[in-house]
N, C-alpha and C positions, 0 to 999 in steps of 0.2 A: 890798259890792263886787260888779260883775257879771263875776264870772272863773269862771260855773258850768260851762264847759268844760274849764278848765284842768288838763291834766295831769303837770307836772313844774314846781314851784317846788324850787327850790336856793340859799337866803339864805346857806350857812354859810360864816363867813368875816365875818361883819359885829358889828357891838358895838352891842345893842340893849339896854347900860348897863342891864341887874339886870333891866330891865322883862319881865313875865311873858309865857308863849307865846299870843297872840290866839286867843282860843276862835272866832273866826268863821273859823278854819284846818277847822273841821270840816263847814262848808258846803259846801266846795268839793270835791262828793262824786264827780266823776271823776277825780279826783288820783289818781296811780300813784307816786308819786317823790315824797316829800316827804324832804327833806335839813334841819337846823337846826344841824348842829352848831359847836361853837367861834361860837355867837351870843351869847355872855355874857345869855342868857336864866336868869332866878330863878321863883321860886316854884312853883307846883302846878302838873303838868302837865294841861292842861284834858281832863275825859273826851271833850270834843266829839272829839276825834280817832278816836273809837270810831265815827264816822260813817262814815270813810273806809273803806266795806266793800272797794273796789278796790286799796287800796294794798298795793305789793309791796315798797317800799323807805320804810322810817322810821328817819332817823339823828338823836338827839337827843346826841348826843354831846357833852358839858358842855365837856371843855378843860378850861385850868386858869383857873379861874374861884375870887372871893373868897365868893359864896353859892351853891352848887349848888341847880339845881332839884330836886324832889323827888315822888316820886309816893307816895300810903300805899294805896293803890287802883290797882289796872290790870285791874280788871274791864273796862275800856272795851277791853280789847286783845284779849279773848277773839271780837270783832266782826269781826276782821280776817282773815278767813281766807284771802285772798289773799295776807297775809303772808311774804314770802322773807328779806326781811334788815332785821334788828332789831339798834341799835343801840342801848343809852341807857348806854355807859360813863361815869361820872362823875356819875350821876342817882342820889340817896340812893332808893336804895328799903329801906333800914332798918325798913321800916316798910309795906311792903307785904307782907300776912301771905299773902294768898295768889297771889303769882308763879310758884310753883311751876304750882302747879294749872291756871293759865290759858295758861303759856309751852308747858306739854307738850301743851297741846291743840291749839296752831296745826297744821292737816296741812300747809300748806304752805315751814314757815318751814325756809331750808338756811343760815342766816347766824346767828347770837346770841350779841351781845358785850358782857358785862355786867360788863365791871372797872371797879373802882375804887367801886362802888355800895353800899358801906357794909352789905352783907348779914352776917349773925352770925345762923347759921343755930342755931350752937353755945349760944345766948341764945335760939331760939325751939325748943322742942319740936316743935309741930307742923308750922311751916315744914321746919323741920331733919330729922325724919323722913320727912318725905314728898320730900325731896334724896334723901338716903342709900337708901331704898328704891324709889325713881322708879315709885311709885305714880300711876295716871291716866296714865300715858305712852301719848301716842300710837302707833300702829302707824304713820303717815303721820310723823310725828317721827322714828321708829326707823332711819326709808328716807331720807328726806330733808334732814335734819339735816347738812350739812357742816362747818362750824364752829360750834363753841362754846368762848367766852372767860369766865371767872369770874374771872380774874385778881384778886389785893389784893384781894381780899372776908374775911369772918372766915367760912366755911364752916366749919370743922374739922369731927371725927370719921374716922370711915374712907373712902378711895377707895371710892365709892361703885360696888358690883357691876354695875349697871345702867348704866353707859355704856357698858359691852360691847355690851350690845342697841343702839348705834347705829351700826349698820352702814357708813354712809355721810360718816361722820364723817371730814375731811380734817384739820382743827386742833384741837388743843384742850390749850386752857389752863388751868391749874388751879395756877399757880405761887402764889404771897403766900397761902395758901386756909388754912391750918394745917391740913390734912392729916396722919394720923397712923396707924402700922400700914403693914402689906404692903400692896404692888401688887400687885392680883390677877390669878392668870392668866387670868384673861378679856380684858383687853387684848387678848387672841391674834384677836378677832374683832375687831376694829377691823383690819381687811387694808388699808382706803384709806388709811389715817392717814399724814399725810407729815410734821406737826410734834407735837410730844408733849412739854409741856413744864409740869413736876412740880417746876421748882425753887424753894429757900428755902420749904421742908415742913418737918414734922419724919416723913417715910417710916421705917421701919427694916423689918430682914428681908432677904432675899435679891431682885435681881432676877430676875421668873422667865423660865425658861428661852424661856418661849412668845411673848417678847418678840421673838425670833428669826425668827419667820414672820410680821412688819410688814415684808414687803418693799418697799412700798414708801415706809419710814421715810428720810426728810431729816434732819430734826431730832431729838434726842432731850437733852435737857435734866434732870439729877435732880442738878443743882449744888445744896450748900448741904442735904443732910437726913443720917440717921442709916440709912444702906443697909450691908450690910453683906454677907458672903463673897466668895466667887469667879466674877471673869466669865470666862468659855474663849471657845472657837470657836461655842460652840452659840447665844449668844447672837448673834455679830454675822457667821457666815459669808453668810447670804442676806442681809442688808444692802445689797447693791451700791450705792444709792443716798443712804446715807450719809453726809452733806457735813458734819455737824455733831455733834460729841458731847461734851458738857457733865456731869461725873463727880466733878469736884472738891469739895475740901472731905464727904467722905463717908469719914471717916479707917478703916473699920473693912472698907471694899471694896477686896477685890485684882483684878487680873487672875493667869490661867495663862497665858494666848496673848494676845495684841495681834497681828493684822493690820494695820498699814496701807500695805500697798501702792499705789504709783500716785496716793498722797494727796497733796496740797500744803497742807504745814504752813505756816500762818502762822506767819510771824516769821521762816524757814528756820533757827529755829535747832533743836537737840531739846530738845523739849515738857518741860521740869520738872517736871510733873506724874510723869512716871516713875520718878521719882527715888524715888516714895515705894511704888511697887510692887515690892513684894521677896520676892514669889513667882511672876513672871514666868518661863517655861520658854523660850516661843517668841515671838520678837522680828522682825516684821517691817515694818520701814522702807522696802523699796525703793523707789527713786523717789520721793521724797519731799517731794524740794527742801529737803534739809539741809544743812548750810554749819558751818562752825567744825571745832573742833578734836573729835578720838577723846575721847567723856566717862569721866572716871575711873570716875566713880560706876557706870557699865556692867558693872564687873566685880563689885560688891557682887552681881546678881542669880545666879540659880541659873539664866543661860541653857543651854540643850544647843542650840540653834537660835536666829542670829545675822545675818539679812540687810540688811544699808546702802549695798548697792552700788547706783551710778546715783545719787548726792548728790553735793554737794561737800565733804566732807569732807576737809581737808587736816591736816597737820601730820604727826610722827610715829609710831608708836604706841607705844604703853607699852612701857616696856623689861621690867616684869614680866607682859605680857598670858598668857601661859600659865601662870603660878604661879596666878592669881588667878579663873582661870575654867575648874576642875578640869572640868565636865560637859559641855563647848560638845563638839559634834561637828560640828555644819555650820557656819563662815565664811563668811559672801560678802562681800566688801568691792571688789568689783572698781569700775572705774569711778566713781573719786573722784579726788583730789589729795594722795592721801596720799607724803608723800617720807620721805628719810632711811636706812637700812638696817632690813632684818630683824632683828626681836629674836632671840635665842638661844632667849629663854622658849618660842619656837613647839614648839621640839622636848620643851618637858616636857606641851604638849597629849596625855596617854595616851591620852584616849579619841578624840581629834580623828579625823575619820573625811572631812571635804572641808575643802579649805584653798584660797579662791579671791582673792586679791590681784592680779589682772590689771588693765594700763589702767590704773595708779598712775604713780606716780614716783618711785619707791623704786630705791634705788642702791646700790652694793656687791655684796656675795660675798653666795652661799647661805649661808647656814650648814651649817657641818658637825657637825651633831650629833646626827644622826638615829637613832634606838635600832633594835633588832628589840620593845620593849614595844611601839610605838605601832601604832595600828589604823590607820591614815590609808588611803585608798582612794586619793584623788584630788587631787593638787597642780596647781594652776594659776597660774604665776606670770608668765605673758607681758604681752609690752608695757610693759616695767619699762623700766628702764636700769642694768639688771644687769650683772655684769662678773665676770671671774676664771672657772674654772674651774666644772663640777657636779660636787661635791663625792660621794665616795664611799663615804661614809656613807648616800645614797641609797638605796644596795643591800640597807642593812640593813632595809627597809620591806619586808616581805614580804607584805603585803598591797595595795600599790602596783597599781592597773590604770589609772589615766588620770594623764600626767605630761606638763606644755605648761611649756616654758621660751621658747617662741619671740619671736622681736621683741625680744631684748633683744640684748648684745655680748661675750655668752660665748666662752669660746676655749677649745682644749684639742682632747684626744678625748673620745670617750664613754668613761666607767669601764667597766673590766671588772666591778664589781661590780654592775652592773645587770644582771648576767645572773641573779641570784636573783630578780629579780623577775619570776618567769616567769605569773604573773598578768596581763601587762601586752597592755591590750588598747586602746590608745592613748597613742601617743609622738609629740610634735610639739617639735623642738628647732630649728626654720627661721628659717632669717633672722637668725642669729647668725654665728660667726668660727668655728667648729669646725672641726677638719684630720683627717687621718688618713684611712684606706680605713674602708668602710661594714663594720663589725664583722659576721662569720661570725657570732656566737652569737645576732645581733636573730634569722635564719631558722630558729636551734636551737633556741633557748629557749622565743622567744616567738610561741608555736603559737597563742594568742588573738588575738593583734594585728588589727585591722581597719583600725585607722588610722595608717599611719608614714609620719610628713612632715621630710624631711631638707632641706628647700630653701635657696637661695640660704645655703650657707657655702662652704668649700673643702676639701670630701671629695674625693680624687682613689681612683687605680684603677677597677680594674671593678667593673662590678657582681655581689657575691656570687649562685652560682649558688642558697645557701642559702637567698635568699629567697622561691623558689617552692616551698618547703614550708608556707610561711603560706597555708592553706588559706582562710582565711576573709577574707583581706586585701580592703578594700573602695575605698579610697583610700591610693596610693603616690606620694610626691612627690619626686622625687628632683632637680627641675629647679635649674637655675642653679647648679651645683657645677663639677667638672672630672672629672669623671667619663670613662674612658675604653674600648673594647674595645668589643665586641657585644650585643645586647639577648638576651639570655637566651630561647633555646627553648622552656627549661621553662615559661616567663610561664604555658603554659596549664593550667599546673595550679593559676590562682588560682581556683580555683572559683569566692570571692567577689564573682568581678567577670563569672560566669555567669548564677548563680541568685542574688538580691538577696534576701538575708534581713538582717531589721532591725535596724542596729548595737547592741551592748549599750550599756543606759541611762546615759549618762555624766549628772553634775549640770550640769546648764546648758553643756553644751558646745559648745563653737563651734569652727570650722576655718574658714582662709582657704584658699582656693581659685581659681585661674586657671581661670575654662571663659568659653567666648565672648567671648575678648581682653580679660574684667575679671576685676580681682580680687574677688572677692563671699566672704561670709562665712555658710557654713552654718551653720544650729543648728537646735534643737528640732524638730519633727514632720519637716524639711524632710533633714535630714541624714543619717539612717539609712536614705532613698534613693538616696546618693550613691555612685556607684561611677565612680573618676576615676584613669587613668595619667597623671602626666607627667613626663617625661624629657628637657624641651627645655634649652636652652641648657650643654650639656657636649658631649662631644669623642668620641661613640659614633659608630659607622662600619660597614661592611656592611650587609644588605639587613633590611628590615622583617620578621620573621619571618611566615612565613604562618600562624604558631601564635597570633599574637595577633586573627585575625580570628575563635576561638572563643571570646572573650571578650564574647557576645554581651550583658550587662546592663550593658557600659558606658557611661555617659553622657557622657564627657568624653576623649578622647587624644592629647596632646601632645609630640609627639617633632620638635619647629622647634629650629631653630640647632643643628642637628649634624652632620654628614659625614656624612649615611646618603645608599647610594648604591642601585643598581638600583632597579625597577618596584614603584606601588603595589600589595599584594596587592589580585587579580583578585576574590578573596571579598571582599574590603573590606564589600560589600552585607550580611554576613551578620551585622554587628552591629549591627543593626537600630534600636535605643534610644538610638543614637548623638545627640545635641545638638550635638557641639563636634569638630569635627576640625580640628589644625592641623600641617600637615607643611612648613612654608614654611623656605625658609632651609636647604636640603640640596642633596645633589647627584642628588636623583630622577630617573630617563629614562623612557622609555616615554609610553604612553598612559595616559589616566585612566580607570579600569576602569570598564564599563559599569553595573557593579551598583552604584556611587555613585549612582545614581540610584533606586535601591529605597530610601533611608533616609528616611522619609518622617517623621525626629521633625530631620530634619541642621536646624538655624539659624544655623548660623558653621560657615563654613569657611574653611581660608588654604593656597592651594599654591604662595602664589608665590615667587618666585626659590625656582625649580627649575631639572631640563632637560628637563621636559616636552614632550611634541611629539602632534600628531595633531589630533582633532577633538575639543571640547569636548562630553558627552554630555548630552539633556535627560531633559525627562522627571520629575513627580512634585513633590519640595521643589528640587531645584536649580535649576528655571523659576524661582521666587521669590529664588533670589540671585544678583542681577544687578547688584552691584559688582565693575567689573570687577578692579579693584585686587588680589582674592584669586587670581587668574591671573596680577599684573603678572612680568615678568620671566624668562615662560615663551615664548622667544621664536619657536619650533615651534609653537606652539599658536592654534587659530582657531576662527572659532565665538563666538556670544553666548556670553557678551554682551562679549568681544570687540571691538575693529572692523576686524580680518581675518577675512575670510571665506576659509570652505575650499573648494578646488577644486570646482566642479563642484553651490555651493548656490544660483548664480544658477538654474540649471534644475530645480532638482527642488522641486516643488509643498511634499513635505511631508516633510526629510529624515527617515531611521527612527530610532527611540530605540534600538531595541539591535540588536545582529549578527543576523540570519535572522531575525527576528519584526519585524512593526510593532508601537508600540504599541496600545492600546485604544482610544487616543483617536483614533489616526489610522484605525483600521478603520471606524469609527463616523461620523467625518467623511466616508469613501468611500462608505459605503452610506446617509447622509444626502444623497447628490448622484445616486445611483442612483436613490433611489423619488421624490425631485424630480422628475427629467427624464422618468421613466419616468409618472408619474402626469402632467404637461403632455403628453406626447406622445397619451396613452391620452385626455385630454381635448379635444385638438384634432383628433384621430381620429375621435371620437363626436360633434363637434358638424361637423366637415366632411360625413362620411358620412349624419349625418342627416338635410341638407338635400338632399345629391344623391342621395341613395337613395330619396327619397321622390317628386322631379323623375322620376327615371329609370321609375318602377314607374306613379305617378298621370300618364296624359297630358294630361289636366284641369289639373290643378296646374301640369303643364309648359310647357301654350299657355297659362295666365293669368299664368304667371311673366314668361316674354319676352313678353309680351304688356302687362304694367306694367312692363317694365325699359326696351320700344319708347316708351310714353308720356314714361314720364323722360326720356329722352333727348332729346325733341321739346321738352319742357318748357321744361326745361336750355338749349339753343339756342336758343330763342323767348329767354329771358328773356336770353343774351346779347346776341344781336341786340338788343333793344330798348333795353337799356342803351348798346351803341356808338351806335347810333343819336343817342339823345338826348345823348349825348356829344360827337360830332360839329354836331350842330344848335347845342350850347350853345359849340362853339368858334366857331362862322362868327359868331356874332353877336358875343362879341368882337372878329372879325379884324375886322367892317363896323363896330362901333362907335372902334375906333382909325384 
């Protein structure tokens, strides 16, 4: 055949019925790409392919064929040193004694996939020792080598020490191999390896620990051998990339910790396999895409750490879940579909230390049965559809600092027995039914507090003056109640909301919050920067205190829908850090204070329906909010972005930003039009005078000047004339030709 060019034949896919591979395949010596597989090719594979000194690609890959071909020699492969990717799965080399020898010498080969090939290393001595010690190994092997598949071969003996030495190694399979003994911690050098798969072995021993820094591990596969101890965190915290893990059937391995966060369980339901791990401590499922019912068998383990929130987990829960699960200290169950009421069992959790059931659907009463045994730090039971009273057995918790009941349809007062929990350094009760005046004891007691959110219920009175002893208060919400009287002077001794020091560590805590006319929901890194008043929508009256403009690290104050009456304080400017100001919906007068315009973090603001009056001030961040809507109903008021204009801005070029001072930028604008005019005039100065100064001085220059200005001019009129001329000539002869 004349195909001595040819470089890429690719038969595979064809049925060339038993008949053997054509030895004149090995003539065709600039072939780069030879492909054969699933060709129902038999017999002896021809050494002529050892011709092919170019080829980088040889896939002889059998399929499932009734005679496999078969090689007892592949000395002809040792020729190939252009070699990348070797294929001959399903080719008996039973009987090739030395594959070893010849495979590890290719430098180039990063592919080699040799399951299913009848090898029983276990049956050769010599073959077999020279695996297990990977004697003759390339140094180009060690670097280049990417995958290696041995798959269903009869290899046995030990995980051979020397696959560590291959660096570069992405896959590698060693599953069906009868493998037997520890994995050794050399593994730990294999860092590229992304699939790792060792199952249906007979392995035993512990996995080691050094398994853990194969970061970048996808696959990890040890289904089906005799493994045994304890896996923790050490093994699968670096992991990140982890998509698959295969552990089963290895009756004698436990886990301490299971992480799987963030994972998506196939089947969504929880994985069976746990069931038989029964020295598990720390359990985490979040996010998981779990679905069904709270598993019994969950409480057989020795959990102390319990996270499954962010599933769909629905149903009830165990009416004995705290008898049965003596060590749990952290819950998280939040954000599921769990309904039904709270068990009683909760209160016999002794050592229960967070208890987070939020974003459920659970209904009914608190329970009241709360001990002074129990340790519990932090109850978080909001977004329920709770009802009835809080129970005042609450108070018996003396270790209590973070307690959210909010978003549910509680009623009542607050217990006075919550004054024992003077520990309490976040209370959110909002958006329930609660009545009564805002309890003296929150400002006595609770000296910690940073975060107290009483919103939308029906608290009436004033507001306790006690509350400006909360030093460290960082977020106060008092809005949407019926709240009535004056805004307290003392406000300024919230430090909290002066100098921003970073709220104490709540578990995963979250607050709703009104800043910039949404409601947005703080938490994590983002929230122990938050320093937020609001006071809007209740029945407060008199003037803004000018006390509250020392409140300079607020970032949020909302005092809309109330009867507050006089001028915005004139300081307003001085709290600087300000984002969100909204005063709209009172009965304000005056002007809007000049140092509004120094706020240069302001993003929302709302003053309308007021009885503002005057000129609208620029200058800074208020240039950029230019809806005019947050002015609407201020019917005094003019000025952008407006569209009444104030007396007297048709004339003036560039009205001023503040009382006696221009701004910067207007100064800057005037002496930008200064060294303009002044630099043209200086330039039409020097190029006038140069020419007449030099006329005036050179009399030479001066009679040769009017002396060519004399020529021009004769020029100039010559050439007029000439043209009427012929202008004339060329009409007569029209008029005489009509």
């Amino acid at each position: 055949m004349e195909l001595k060019h040819l470089r890429y034949l690719d038969l595979s896919g064809n049925n060339f019925q038993q008949s053997e591979i054509p030895k004149f395949f090995g003539s065709l010596n600039k072939l780069r790409y030879l492909n054969l597989s699933c060709t129902h090719f038999s017999g002896k594979v021809p050494h002529q392919l050892g011709n092919l000194t170019g080829l980088q690609v040889l896939d002889l890959r059998a399929g499932f064929v009734q005679q496999q071909p078969y090689a007892d020699n592949i000395q002809w492969a040792s020729s190939l040193l252009s070699l990348q990717h070797l294929d001959m799965s399903g080719v008996d080399l039973g009987s090739a004694h030395n594959l070893m020898e010849v495979l590890t010498r290719l430098p180039s080969l990063q592919n080699l996939q040799l399951s299913q090939c009848g090898i029983n290393l276990s049956e050769n001595q010599i073959h077999g020792e020279a695996f297990r010690t990977g004697q003759n190994l390339s140094r180009c092997v060690m670097h280049s080598l990417e995958s290696l598949s041995l798959g269903d071969n009869g290899i046995g003996g030990q995980f051979p020490n020397w696959l560590g030495q291959l660096r570069g190694l992405q896959h590698l399979d060693l599953s069906y191999t009868l493998l037997h003994g520890p994995i050794p911690s050399s593994v730990s050098n294999l860092s590229n390896l992304r699939v790792f798969d060792l199952s249906n072995n007979q392995l035993s021993g512990v996995i080691p620990k050094s398994l853990g820094q194969l970061v970048n591990l996808e696959v990890f596969s040890v289904y089906t051998n005799s493994l045994e101890g304890t896996l923790s965190e050490i093994h699968f915290s670096n992991l990140s990339r982890l998509k698959s893990l295969e552990i089963g059937y290895n009756y004698n391995l436990t886990f301490k910790q299971i992480h799987m966060a963030n994972c998506k369980i196939e089947g969504s339901e929880f994985p069976q396999w746990l069931r038989t791990q029964e020295e598990v401590t720390d359990l985490y499922l979040r996010n998981a895409s779990i679905s069904g019912i709270f598993p019994m068998w969950l409480q057989s383990m020795p959990l102390s750490y319990l996270d499954l929130s962010l599933n769909q987990i629905s149903g009830p829960l165990p009416s004995n879940f705290g008898d049965d699960m003596p060590l749990l200290y952290y819950l998280f169950l939040s954000d599921n579909r769990i309904n039904g009421s709270i068990p009683n069992s909760l209160c016999r959790f002794n050592d229960l230390g967070v208890l987070d059931l939020s974003r459920n659907m659970l209904h009914g009463q608190i329970p009241d049965c709360w001990t002074d045994s129990l340790r519990i730090q932090n109850i978080d039971l909001s977004s329920n559809k709770l009802s009835g009273t809080i129970p005042a057995s609450i108070g018996n918790l003396p270790s209590l600092q973070q307690f959210h009941v909010n978003n549910n349809s509680l009623s009542g007062k607050l217990p006075l027995a919550l004054i024992n929990c003077s520990g309490m350094f976040s209370m959110d009760v909002g958006q329930n039914k609660l009545s009564g005046i805002i309890p003296t004891w929150i400002g006595e007691n609770f000296l910690r507090l940073e975060i107290l959110r009483l919103r939308e219920n029906m608290f009436t009175g004033t507001i306790p003056l006690s509350l400006c002893r909360l030093s460290e208060l960082q977020i106060l919400d008092l809005g949407y109640n019926s709240l009535v009287g004056r805004i307290p002077l003392c406000f300024s001794n919230l430090s909290g909301m002066i100098e921003i020091n970073s709220l104490s560590p709540g578990y995963d805590e979250k607050v709703m919050q009104v800043m910039k006319g949404q409601s947005r929901e703080y938490t994590g890194s983002v929230l122990p920067l938050v320093a937020n008043m609001d006071l809007s929508s209740n029945k407060l009256v008199g003037h803004i205190p000018d006390e509250l403009t020392t409140l300079v690290g607020l970032l949020g104050l909302n005092l809309s829908h109330n009867n507050l009456s006089g001028s915005i304080p004139r300081n307003i400017g001085n709290i600087t850090s300000l984002e969100s100001l909204d005063l709209s919906d009172n009965q304000l007068s005056g002007t809007i204070p000049n140092s509004m315009s120094i706020i240069t973090s302001l993003s929302y603001l709302n003053l309308s329906h007021n009885k503002l009056s005057g000129k609208i001030p620029k200058g800074n961040q208020l240039q950029t909010l230019t809806d005019p809507s947050i002015y609407a109903g201020n019917l005094k008021l003019c000025g952008d972005p407006l569209p009444d204009k104030c007396p007297g801005d048709e004339e003036q070029v560039q009205p001023p930003m503040s009382i006696g001072l221009e701004s910067e930028e207007h100064r800057e604008g005037k002496s930008e039009k200064f060294w303009f005019f002044f630099v043209v005039s200086c330039g039409y100065a020097t190029g006038l005078w140069g020419v007449v100064g030099i006329l005036i001085v050179k009399k030479n220059w001066r009679i040769a000047y009017f002396r060519y200005a004399d020529k021009a001019k004769d020029w100039v009129l010559t050439m007029v004339a000439v043209q009427v001329a012929r202008l004339m000539r060329k009409m007569e002869r029209n008029n005489n030709g009509t």
